[in-house]
Backbone bond lengths (Angstrom), bond angles and torsions (degrees), N, CA, C in turn:
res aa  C-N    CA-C-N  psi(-1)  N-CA   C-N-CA  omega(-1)  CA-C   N-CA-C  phi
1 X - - - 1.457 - - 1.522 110.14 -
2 X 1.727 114.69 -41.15 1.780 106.01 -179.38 1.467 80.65 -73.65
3 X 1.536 162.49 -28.85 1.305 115.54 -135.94 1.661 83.66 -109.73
4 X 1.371 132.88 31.03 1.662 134.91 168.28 1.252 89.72 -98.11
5 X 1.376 121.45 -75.01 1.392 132.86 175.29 1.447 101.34 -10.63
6 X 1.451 115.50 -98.22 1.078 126.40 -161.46 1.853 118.73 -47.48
7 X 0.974 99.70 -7.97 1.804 127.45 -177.58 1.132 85.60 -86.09
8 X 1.296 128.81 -85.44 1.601 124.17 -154.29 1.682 110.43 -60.23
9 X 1.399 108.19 -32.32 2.265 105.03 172.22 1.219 83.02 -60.29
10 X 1.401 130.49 -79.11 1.234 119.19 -146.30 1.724 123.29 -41.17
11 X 1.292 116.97 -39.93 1.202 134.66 174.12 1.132 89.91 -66.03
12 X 1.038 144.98 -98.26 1.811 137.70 166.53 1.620 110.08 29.24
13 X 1.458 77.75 -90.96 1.593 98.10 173.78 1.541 114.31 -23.06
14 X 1.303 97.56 -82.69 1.639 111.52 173.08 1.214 120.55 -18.12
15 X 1.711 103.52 -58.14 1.416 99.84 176.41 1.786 127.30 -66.54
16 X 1.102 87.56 -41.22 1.528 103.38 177.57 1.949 113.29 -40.36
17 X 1.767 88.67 -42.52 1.637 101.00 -174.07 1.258 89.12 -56.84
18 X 1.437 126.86 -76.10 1.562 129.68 -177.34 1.168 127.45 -10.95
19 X 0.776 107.36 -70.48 1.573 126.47 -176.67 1.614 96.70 -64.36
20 X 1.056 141.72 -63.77 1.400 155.77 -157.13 1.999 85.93 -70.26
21 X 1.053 120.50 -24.72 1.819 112.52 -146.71 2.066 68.54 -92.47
22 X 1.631 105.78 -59.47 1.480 114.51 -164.60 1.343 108.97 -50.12
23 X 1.344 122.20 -29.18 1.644 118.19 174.31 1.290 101.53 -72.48
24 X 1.210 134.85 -50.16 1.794 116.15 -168.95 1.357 102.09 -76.77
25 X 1.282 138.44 -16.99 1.742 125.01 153.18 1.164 131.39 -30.15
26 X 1.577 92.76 -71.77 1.746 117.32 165.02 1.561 119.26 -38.71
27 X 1.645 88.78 -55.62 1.913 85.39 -177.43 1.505 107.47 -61.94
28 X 1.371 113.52 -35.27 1.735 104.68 -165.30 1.047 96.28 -78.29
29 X 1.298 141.99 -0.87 1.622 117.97 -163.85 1.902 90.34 -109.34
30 X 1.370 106.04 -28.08 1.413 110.58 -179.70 1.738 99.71 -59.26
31 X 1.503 106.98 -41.74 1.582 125.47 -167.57 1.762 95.38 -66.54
32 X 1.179 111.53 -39.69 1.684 111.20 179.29 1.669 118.95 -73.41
33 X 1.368 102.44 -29.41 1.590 115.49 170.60 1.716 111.05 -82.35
34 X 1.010 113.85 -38.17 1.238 118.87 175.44 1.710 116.02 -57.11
35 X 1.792 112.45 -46.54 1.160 105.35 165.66 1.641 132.79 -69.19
36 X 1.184 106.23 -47.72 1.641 125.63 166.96 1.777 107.78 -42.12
37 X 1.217 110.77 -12.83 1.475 113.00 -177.28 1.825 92.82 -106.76
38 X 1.721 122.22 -46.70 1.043 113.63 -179.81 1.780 113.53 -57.33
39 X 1.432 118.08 -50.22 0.891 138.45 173.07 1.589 113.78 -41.64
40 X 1.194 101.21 -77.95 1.997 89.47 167.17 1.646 118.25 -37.50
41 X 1.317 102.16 -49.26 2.049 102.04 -177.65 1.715 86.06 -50.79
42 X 1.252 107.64 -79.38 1.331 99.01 -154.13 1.751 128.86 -51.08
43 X 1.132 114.49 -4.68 1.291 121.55 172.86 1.523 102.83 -66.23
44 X 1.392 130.50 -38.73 1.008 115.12 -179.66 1.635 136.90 -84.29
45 X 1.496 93.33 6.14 1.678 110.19 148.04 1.324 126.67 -74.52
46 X 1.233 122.20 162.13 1.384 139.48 -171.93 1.784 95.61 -37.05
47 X 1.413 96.35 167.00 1.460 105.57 -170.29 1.853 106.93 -82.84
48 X 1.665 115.73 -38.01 1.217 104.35 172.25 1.461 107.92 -60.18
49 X 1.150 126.09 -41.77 1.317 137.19 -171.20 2.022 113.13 -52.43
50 X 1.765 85.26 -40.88 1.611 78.98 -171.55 1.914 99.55 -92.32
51 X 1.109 111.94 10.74 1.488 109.70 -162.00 1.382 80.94 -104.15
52 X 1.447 134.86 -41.97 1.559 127.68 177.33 1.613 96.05 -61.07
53 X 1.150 126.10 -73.29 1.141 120.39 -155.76 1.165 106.34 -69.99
54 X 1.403 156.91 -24.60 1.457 154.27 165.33 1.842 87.62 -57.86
55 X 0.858 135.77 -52.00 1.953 107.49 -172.53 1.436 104.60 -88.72
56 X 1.321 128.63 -9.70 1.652 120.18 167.78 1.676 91.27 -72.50
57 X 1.683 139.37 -58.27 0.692 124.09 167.50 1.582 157.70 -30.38
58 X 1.550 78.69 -35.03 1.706 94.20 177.00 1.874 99.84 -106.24
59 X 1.072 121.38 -18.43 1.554 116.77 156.15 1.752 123.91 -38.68
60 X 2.134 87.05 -50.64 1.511 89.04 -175.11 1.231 118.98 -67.71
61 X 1.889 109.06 -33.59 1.583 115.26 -153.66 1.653 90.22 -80.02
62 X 1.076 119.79 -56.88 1.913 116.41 162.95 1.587 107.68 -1.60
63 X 1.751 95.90 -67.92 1.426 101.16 -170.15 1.066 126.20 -52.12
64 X 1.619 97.93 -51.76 2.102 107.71 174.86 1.069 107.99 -52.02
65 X 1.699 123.22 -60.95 1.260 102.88 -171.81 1.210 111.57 -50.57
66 X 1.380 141.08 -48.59 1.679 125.12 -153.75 1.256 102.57 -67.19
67 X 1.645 116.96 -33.15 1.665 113.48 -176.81 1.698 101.16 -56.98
68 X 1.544 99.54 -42.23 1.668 94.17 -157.37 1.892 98.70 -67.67
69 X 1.328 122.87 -24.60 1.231 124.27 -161.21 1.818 78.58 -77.66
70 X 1.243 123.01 -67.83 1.077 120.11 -167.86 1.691 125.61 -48.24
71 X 1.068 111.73 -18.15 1.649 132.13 -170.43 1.610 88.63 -63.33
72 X 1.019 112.92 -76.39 2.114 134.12 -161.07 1.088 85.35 -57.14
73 X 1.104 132.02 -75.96 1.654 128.67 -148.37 1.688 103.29 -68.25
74 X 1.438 132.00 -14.42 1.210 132.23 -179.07 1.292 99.12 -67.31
75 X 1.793 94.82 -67.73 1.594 115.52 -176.63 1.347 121.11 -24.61
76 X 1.662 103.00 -40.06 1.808 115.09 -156.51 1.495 112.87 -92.29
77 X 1.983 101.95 -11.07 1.744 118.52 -179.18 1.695 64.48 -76.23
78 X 1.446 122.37 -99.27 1.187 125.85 -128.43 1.627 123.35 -44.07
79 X 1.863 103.66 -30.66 1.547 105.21 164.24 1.340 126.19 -68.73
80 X 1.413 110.56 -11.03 2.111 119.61 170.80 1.420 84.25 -85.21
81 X 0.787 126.32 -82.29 1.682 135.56 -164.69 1.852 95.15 -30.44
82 X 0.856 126.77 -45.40 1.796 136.32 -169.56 1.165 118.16 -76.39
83 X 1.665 100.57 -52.75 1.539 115.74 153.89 2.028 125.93 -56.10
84 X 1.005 95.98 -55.57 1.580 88.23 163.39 1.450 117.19 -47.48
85 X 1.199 104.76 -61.63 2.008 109.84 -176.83 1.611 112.26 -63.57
86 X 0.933 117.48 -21.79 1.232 125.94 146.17 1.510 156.25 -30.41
87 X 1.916 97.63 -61.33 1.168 136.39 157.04 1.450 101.88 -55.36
88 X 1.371 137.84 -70.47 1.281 147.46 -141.32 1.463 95.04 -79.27
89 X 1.913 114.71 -42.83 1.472 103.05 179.10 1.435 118.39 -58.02
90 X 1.294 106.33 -34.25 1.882 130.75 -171.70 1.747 90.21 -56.67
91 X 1.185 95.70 -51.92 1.689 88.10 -172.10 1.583 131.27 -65.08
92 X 1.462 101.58 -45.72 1.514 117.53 154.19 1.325 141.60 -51.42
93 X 1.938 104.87 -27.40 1.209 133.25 146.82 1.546 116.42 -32.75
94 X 1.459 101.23 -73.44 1.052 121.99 173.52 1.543 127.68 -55.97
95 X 1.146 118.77 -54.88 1.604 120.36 174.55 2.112 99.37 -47.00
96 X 1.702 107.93 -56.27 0.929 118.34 -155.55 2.096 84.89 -58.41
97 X 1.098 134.30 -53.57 1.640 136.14 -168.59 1.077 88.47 -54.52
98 X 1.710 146.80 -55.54 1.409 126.74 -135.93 1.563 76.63 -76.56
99 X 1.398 115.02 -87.61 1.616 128.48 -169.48 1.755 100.82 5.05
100 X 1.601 105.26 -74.85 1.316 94.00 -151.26 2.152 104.29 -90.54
101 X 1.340 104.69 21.51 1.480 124.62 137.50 1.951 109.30 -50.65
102 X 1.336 92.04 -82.29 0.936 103.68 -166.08 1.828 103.98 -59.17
103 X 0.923 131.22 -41.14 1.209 117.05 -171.86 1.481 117.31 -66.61
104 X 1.518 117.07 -30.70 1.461 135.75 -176.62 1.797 111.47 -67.48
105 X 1.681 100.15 -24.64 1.371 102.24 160.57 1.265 117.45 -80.08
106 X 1.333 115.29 -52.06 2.061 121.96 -170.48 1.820 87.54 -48.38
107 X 1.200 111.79 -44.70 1.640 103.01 -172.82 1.300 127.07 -52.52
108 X 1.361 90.83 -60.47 1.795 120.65 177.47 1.864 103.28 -48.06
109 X 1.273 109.04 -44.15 1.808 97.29 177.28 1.243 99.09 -99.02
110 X 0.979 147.48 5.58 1.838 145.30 159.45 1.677 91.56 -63.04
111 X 2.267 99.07 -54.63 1.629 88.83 -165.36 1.400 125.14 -57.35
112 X 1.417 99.92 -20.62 1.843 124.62 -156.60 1.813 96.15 -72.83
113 X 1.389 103.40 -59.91 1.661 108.17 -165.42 1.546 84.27 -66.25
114 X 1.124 148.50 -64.77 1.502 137.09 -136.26 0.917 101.84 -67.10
115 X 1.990 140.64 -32.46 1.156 150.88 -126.05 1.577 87.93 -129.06
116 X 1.251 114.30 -10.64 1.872 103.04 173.21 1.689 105.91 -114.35
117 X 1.222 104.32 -15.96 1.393 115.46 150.95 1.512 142.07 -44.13
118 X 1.834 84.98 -66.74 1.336 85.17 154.16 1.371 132.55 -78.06
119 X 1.336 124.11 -36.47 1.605 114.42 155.55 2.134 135.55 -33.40
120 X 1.590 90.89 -34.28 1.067 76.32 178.93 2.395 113.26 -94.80
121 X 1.380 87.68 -24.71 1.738 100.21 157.06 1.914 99.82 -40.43
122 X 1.208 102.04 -85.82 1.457 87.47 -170.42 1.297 135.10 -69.56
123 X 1.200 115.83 28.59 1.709 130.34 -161.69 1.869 85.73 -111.58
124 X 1.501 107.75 -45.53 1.246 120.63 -152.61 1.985 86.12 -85.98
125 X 0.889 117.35 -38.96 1.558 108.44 -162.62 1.288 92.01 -110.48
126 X 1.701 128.36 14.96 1.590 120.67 147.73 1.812 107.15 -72.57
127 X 1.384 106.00 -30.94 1.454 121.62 -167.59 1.865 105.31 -73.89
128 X 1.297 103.32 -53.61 0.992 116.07 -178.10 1.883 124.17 -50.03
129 X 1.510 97.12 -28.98 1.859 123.99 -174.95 1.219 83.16 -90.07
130 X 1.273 141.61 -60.17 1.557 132.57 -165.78 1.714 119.66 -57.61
131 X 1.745 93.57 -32.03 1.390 86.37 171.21 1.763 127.95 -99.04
132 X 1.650 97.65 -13.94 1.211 99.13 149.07 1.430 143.51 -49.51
133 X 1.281 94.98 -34.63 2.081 111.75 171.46 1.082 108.02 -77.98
134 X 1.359 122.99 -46.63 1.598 112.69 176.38 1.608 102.45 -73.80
135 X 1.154 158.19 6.57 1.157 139.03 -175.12 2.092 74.61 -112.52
136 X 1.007 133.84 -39.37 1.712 118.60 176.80 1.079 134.33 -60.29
137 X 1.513 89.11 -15.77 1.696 108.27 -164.31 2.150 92.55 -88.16
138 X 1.301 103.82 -43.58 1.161 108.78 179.51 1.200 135.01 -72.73
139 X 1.821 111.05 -17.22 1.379 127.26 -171.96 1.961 86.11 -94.14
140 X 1.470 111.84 -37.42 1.521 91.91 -171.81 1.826 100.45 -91.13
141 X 1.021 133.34 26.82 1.635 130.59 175.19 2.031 84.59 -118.99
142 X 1.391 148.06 -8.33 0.934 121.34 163.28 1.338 116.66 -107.55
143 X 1.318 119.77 -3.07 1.302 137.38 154.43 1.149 107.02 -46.57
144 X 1.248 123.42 -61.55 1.671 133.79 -169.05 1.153 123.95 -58.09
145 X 1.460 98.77 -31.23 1.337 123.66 171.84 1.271 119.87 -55.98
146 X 1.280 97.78 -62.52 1.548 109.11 -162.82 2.180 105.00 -77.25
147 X 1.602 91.18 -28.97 1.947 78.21 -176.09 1.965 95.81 -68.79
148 X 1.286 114.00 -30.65 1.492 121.50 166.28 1.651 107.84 -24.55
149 X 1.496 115.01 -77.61 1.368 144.77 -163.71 1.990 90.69 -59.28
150 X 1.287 115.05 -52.51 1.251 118.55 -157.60 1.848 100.91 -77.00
151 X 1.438 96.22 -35.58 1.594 100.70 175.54 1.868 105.78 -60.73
152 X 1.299 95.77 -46.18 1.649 89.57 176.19 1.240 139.18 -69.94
153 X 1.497 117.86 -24.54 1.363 162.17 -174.36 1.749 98.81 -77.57
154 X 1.375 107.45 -42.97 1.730 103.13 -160.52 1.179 108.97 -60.94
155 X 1.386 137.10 -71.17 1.600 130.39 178.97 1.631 119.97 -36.01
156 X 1.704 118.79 -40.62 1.294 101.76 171.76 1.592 107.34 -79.93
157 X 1.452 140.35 -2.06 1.193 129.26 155.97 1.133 129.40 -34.08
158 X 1.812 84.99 -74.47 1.716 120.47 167.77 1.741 117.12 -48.35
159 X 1.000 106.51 -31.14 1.590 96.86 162.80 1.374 118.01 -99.30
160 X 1.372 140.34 7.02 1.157 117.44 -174.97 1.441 89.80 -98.79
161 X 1.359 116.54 -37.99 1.545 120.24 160.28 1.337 118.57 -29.30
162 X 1.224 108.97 -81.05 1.612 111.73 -174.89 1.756 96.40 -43.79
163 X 1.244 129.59 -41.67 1.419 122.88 -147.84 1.907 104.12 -82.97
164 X 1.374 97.86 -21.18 1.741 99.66 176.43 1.330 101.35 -85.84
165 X 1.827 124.92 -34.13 1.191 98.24 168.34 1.568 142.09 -63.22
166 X 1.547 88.16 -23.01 1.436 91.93 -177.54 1.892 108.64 -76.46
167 X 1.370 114.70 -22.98 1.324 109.26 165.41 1.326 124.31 -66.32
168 X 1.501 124.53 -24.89 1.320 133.95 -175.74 1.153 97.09 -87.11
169 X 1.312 136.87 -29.69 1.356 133.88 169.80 1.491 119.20 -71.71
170 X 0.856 132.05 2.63 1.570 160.34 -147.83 1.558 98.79 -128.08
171 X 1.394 93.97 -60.08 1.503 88.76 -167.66 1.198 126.32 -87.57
172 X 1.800 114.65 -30.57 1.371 110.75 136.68 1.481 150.71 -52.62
173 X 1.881 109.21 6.38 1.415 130.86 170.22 0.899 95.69 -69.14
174 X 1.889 117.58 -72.90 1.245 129.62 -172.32 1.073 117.52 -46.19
175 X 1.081 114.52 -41.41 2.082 96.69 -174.36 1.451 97.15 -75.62
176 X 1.161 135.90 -44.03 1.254 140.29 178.86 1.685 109.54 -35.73
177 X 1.413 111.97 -54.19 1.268 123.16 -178.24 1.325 121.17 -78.99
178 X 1.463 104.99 -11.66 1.927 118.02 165.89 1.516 95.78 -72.00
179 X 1.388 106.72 -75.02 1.055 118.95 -161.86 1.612 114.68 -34.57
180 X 1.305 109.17 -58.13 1.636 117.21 178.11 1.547 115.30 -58.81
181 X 0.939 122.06 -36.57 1.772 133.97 -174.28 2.039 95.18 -79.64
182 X 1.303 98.41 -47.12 1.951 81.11 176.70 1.462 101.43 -64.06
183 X 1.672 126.46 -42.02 1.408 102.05 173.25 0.973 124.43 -71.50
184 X 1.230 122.77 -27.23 1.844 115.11 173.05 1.447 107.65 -45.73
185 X 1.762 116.76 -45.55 1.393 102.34 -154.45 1.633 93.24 -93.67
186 X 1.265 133.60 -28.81 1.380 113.68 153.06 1.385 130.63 -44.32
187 X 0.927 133.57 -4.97 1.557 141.34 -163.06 1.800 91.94 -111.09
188 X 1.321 107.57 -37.08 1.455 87.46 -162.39 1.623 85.62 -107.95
189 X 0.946 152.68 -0.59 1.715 137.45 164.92 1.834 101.28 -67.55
190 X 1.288 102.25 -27.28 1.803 109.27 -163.44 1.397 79.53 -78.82
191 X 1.701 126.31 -54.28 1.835 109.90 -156.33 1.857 97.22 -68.34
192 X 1.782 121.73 -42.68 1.380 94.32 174.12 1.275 122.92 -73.65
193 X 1.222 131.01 -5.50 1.713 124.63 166.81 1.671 105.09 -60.25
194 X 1.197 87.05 -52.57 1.603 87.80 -166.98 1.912 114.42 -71.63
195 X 0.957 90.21 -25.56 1.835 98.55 -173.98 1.615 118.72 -88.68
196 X 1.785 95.01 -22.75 1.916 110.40 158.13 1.434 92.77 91.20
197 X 1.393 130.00 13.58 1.636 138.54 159.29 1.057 121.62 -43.72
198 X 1.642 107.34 137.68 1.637 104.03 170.63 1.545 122.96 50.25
199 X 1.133 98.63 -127.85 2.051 101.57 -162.57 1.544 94.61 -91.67
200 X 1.272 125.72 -7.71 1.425 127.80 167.27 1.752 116.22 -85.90
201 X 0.927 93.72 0.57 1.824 94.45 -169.05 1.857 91.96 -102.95
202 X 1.561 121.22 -42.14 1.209 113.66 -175.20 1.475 101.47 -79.95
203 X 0.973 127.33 -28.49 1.663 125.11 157.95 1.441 103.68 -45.39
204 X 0.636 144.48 -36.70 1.699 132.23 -158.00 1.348 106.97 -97.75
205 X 1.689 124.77 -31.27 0.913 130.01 152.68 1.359 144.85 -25.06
């Protein structure tokens, strides 16, 4: 974009010279008509008079011409000179267009693969959510099931529970009630051992 820019001043420029080169033409040639008109008047003065002024005259027109010779040939350095710098922008122009050619492609299939990439990413993890829901849908329909089964299930839980406790309670009577009766009857073989009672007293004998 600066190297258009700078293309189009330059062309600018150019023109500007033109126009600017074509005005000092005009003036000198007006400046050459202007004398050729002074020059005739003055011929019709005295002869020293027109012999001075015929070489001030031809001094000036000398001059124009060399300006005017000099004008074109300036003009025509500065349009080679413009034209060369020109060329080189044209070229740089150019390197600079292919480059970002080429880059607008590396992009364009960077954009292409990423963009079918991602199409097929979310195609695959649209699939993937679909079967996730149906595997939720199924984990919470056997869920339902089962607090179902457990809702129905709970009272005979709850009683088979209560019913082992009450056997474990049972059965920890019984040993309870072993247990105490072997000490009872240990307690009282020791008081007739010791007291010489009954079939323990003729034992001791």
């Amino acid at each position: 974009m600066l190297t258009i820019s700078r293309f189009t001043k330059n062309q600018e420029e150019i023109n500007e010279t033109k126009q600017s080169k074509k005005k000092e033409l005009q003036v000198l040639k007006l400046l050459e008509h202007q004398i050729e008109d002074e020059g005739q008047e003055l011929r019709m003065r005295t002869e020293v008079e027109a012999v001075y002024t015929q070489n001030i005259v031809n001094s000036k027109i000398q001059e124009s011409a060399k300006l005017s010779e000099r004008a074109p040939q300036r003009c025509l350095e500065e349009l080679r000179r413009i034209g060369i710098w020109l060329s080189i922008e044209t070229l740089a122009h150019t390197g600079m267009v292919n480059y970002l050619n080429t880059q607008i492609e590396r992009f364009s299939a960077l954009l292409e693969y990423w963009v079918t990439k991602y199409e097929a990413d979310k195609e695959r993890l649209m699939t993937d959510l679909e079967e996730i829901k149906e595997e939720r849908a199924i984990t919470a329909a056997t869920r339902q099931r089962l607090e179902e089964k457990i809702r129905k299930w709970m009272p005979i839980i709850k009683d088979e529970r209560r019913i082992r406790s009450i056997r474990e309670g049972r059965e920890s009577f019984k040993n309870y009630c072993s247990l105490m009766v072997t000490k009872i009857a240990a307690r009282w073989r020791g008081y007739m051992v010791r007291a010489a009672l009954g079939r323990f007293g003729a034992a001791n004998k």
